[in-house]
N, C-alpha and C positions, 0 to 999 in steps of 0.2 A: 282190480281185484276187490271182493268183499273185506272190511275189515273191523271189527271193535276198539274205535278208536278214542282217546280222552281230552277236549279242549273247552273253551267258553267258559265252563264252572266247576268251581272243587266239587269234590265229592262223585258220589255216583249220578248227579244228575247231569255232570258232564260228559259222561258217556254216549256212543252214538253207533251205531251200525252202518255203514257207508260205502260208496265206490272210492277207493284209494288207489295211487300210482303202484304199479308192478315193480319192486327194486330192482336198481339197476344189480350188477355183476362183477364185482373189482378182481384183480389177478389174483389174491390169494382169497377169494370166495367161493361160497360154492352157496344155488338157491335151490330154497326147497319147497314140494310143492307137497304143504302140510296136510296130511290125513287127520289127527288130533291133534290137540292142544290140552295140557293141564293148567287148572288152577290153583293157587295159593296163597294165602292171604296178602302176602306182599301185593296181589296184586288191586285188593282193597285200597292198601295204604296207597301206593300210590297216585288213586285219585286224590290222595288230600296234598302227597308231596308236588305230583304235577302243577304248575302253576298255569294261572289263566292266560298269562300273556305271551305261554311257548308256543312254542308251533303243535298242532294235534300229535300224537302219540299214540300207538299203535303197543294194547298192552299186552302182557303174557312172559312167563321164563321157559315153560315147559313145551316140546313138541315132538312127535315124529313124525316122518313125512317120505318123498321120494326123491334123490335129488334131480333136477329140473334142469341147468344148467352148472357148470364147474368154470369157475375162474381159469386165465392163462396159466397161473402159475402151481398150478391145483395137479397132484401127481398120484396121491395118494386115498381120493376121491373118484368115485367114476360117475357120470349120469346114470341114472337109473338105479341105486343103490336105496337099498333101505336103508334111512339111519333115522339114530336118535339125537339130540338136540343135549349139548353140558350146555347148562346156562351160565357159567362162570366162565367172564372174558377174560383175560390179560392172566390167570392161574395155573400157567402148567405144573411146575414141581411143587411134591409136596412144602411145607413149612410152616414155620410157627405160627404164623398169620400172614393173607394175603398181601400182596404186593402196592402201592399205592393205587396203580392204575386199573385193581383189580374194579370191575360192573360186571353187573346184574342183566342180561337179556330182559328185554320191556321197560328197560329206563337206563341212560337218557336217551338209549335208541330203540328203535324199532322193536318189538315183539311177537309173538308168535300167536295172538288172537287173529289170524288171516289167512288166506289165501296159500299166501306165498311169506314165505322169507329169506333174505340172503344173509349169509354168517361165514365169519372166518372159517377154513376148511377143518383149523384142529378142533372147531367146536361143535364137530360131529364123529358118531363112532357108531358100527353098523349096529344096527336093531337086533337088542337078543331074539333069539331064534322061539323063544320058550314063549313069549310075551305075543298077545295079536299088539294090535293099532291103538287100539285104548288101554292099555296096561303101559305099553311102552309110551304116549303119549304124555300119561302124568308122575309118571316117573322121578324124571331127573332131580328137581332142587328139593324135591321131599326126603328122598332115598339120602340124596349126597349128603343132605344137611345132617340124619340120622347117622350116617356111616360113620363120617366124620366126628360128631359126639362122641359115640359107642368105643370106634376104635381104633383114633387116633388120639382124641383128647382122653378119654375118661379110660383108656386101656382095658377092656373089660376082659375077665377071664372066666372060665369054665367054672362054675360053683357059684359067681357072684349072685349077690341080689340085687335088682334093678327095679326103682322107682319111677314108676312113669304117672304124676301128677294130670288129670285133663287129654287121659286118653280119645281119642276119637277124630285128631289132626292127621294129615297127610304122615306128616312127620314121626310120630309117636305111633302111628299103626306101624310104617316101617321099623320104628324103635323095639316095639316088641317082637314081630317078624325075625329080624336081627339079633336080636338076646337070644330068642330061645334057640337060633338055628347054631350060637355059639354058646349054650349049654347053661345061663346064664336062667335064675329064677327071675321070673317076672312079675311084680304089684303092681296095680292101676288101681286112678281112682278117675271118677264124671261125677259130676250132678246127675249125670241121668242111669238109672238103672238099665232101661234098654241097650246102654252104650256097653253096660259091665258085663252084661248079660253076651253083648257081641265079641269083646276081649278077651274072654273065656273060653270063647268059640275058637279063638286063633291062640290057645294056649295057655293065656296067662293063670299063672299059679294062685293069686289073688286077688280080689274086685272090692273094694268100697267105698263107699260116697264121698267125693270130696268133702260136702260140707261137716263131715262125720268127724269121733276124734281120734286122728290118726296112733295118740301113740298107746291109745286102750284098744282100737284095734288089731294094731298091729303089735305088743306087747310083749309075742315069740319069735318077731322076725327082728334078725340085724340085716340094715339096707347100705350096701357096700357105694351105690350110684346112685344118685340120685336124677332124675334130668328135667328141669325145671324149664318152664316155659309161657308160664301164666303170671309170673313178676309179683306186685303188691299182696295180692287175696292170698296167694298160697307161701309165700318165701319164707315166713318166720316159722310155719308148721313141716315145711322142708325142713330146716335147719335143724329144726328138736328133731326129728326121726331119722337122720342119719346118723351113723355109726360114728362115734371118736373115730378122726384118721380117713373119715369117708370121704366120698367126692362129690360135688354138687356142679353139672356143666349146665350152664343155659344159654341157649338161643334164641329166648325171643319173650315177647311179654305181653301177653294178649290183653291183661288189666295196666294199672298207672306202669312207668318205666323204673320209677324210686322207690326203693326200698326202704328199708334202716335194720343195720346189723346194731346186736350187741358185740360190740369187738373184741372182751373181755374173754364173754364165751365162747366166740370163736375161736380165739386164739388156745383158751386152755380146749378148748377139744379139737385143736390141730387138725382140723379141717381144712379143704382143698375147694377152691372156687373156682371152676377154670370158666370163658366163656368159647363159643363158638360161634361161625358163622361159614355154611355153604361148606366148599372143600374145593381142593385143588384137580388138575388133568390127570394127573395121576391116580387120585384117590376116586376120581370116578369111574377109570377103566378099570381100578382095583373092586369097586363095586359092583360092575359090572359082572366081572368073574366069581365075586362071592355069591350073587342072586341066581346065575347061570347054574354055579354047585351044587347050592343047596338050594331047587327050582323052588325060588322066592318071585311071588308075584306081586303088586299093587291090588290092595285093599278097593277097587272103584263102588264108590258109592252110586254115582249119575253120572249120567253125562247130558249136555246141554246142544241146541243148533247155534250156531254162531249168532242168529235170530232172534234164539230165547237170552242173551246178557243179560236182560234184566232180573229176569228171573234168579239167575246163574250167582249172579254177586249177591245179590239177596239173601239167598242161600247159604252161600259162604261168611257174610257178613254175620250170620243171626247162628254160625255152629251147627246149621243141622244135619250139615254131612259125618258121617263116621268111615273115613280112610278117605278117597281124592276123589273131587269130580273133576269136570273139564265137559271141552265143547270136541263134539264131529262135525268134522269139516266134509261137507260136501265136494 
């Protein structure tokens, strides 16, 4: 089978386009023979985590596809099924945070830039019915990551006001998606106007430039959520614009990883740090029903041939997507 796989050299130059082995089929597996694939930053990174002296790596979290073959032990999977791809291994009940042995689809094993994939059987679930091939393919670790923020960590309710910092991720298109269809005001900011100009389009209640000053902007609003995700450039202008008592979730940090709080002022304006990362088996087939509901769809920006990778990470590398690309798999 064709595959985009990562060895020889960190970075994107280690990427390659190539004929790979067909995975085998274990008792509780089931393969699938991928229509799409999504992309997401993670999958940048880890060309820098992959190291040069592993064996090649086959990258990707997101997919749908059609299953191919069903493991011996596979009961509640049938060949020929349409399904979607959780990229979170070892996670089925919800909880506080994942389990130790909880991974990622696309590191340390296998991924979904290919052909074919073979995956434990609970880490498929049929294809929403609302979604084609490409909607459902870049779906999954953007959606769950969002869900999970919104409404398990940061509790959000009917009335709040939701801060979405660096609108134009996979993640944060689903973050506003998500607020508004739970009744929730939504603020965004970008560097780029064309991006505010498109978050507007899908709702949000207010648009202005990140590099702007947020709290002369925003001077009538109280922001109940915050959901941060750009780390160093934006965290301390976070911190002033939310509300005494407010909540600030982050998952992920596109700028440096460190920060620096004043702890002082933290603590007298009794602020709520929580972090996140991904979601549980649970919380995705709980997602699953919420986008079904309220016929919530994926933001796709582009999509790529398995052919064009280069292009692809580029792409995503440099921010110019606004909501998710991914490749079609022939």
């Amino acid at each position: 089978m064709k595959a985009i796989n990562h060895s020889n050299y960190e970075g994107l130059n280690g990427l390659s386009y190539e004929e790979m082995d067909l995975p085998p089929v274990e008792p509780n597996t089931v393969r699938v023979k991928l229509k799409t694939a999504g992309m997401n930053r993670r999958d940048v990174a880890v060309t820098s985590r992959h190291k040069t002296d592993q064996p090649p790596l086959i990258l990707g979290s997101d997919g749908a596809g059609i299953v191919d073959e069903v493991g011996a032990e596979v009961e509640h999977v049938q060949k020929g099924e349409e399904v979607i791809i959780n990229p979170g291994l070892g996670w089925k009940q919800n909880s506080d945070a994942p389990p130790a042995s909880f991974e990622i689809v696309g590191m340390p094993d296998h991924g979904t830039f290919a052909e074919y994939i073979t995956i434990p059987a609970d880490n498929v679930e049929p294809k929403p019915s609302h979604l084609n091939w490409e909607e459902a393919g870049v779906l999954s670790l953007a959606a769950l990551t969002a869900y999970r923020v919104l409404f398990t960590r940061a509790k959000i309710k009917q009335g709040d006001t939701v801060m979405l910092p660096g609108i134009g991720s996979g993640v944060l298109t689903f973050a506003l998606k998500f607020a508004k269809a739970a009744g929730a005001r939504v603020i965004v900011t970008s560097r780029s106007e064309e991006k505010l100009e498109k978050a507007k389009e899908l709702g949000a209640d207010e648009a202005i430039l990140t590099q702007s000053d947020w709290n002369e902007k925003l001077k009538d609003e109280q922001v109940d959520v915050l959901v941060e995700s750009i780390g160093r450039a934006t965290f301390d202008k976070s911190l002033q614009i939310i509300r005494k008592g407010g909540t600030i979730v982050t998952f992920g940090a596109t700028t440096e990883d460190e920060v620096a709080i004043d702890i002082r002022k933290f603590f007298y304006g009794q602020y709520n740090l929580l972090g996140s990362t991904m979601g549980s088996g649970e919380e995705f087939k709980a997602l699953l029903q919420f986008i079904e509901q309220h016929d919530i769809k994926p933001e796709v920006d582009r999509m790529f041939e398995l052919s064009e990778y280069k292009e692809a990470f580029a792409y995503l590398r440099d921010s110019k997507n606004f909501g998710k690309i991914g490749f079609t798999i022939s």
